[in-house]
N, C-alpha and C positions, 0 to 999 in steps of 0.2 A: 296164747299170747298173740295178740295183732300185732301184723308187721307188713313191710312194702316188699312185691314184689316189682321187679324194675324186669320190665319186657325189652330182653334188645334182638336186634335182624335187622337184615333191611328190607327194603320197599318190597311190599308184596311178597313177603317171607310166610304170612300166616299170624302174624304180633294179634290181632285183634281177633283171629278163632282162637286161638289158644289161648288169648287174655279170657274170654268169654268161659273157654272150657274149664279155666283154673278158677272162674269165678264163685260158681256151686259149690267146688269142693272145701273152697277155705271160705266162703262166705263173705265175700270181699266185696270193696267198691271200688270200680273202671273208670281213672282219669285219661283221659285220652286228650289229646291237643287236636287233632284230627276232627276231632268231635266237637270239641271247644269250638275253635277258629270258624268250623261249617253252620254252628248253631246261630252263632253270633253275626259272622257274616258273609254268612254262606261262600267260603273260599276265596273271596273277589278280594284278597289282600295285594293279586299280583305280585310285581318286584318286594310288598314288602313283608311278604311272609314270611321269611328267617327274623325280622324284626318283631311282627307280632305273633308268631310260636313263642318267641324268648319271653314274652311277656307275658303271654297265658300258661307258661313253663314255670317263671316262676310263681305266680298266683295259684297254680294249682300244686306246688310243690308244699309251698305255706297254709296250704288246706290240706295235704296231705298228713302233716305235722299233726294240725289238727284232729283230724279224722282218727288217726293212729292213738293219739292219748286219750279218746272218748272211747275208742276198744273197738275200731273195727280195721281190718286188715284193707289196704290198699294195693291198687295193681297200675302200675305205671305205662302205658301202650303209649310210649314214647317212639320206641327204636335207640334210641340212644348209641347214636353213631360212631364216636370218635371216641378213645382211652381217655383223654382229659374229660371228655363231658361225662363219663361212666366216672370216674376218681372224683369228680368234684362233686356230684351228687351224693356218692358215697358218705364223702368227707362230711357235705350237707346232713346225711338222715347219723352222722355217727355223731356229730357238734350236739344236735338235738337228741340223742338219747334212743335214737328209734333204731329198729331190728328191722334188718332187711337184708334179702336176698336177691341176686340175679339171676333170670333167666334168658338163656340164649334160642332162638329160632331158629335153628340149622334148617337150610331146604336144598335137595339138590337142583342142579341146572334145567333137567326137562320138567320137575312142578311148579320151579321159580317161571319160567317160561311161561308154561300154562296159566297161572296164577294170572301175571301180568295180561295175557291176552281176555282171559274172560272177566279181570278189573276192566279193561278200555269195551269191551262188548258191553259191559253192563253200564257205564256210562253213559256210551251211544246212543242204548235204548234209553235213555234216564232213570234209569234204577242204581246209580252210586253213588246215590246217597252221600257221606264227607268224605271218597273219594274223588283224588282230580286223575285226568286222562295221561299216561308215560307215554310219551313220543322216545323215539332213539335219543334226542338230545337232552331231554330232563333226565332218563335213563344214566346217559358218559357221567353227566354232570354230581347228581347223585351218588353214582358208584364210585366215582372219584373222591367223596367227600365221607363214604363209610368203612370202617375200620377193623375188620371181624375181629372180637377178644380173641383172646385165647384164652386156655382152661384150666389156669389158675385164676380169673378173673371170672369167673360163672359158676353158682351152685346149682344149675339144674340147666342140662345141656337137650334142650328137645329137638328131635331130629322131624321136619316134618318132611314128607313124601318119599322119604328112603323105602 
């Protein structure tokens, strides 16, 4: 039965390897906003990429809908930062009838770390592709803005770099 998996962590948790790695096994398809926003226009949204994420957020949500009742399984590599935006989504795939679950990206502090340094190294060299560059201040800014579930809120808890 096709259903959505909703990828949540935060920045540089691993959302997009482990969206990839759950790809093969369920036979899914990888919405990514990340991906979206870079293809279209190439990141340069500046100040107003909270505005145009919400927009290719919800265009790909209502393709998601889609894609789900034509019988193929979906994967969300959102992040899905905050308990309202994880419940409203929810509310979203339950209105429309769709089967979905979450997964969380657990990572501890020294691969989060790591992660992040060799995201900004591969940038530098130009190899990051729909990633942009975490300075210290889009870092505060950011962690101030994500929410970690807790575990009644996630069916599938992946621990990455434990």
């Amino acid at each position: 039965m096709p259903k959505v998996m909703l990828i949540c962590g935060k920045i540089c948790s691993g959302k997009s390897y482990y969206a990839r790695k759950i790809k093969e096994q369920e036979n899914a398809v990888i919405l990514s906003t990340d991906e979206a926003t870079f293809d279209l226009i190439d990141n340069e949204q500046g100040e107003f990429y909270n505005i145009f994420g919400d927009r290719v957020n919800k265009y790909l949500r209502k393709k998601t809908v889609e894609i789900v009742k034509a019988g193929a399984s979906v994967i969300l590599d959102w992040g899905f930062w905050t308990r309202a935006g994880r419940k409203e989504i929810s509310e979203y795939f339950q209105a429309h009838g769709i089967a979905y679950e979450w997964h969380y990206v657990d990572i501890d502090e020294k691969t989060w770390h790591k992660n992040i340094d060799e995201r900004n190294r591969k940038i530098k060299a130009g190899n990051g592709g729909s990633d942009f560059y975490v300075d210290e201040g889009l870092m505060r800014k950011l962690l101030a803005r994500f929410e970690a579930p807790v575990r009644e809120e996630i069916d599938v808890w992946y621990k990455a770099g434990y």
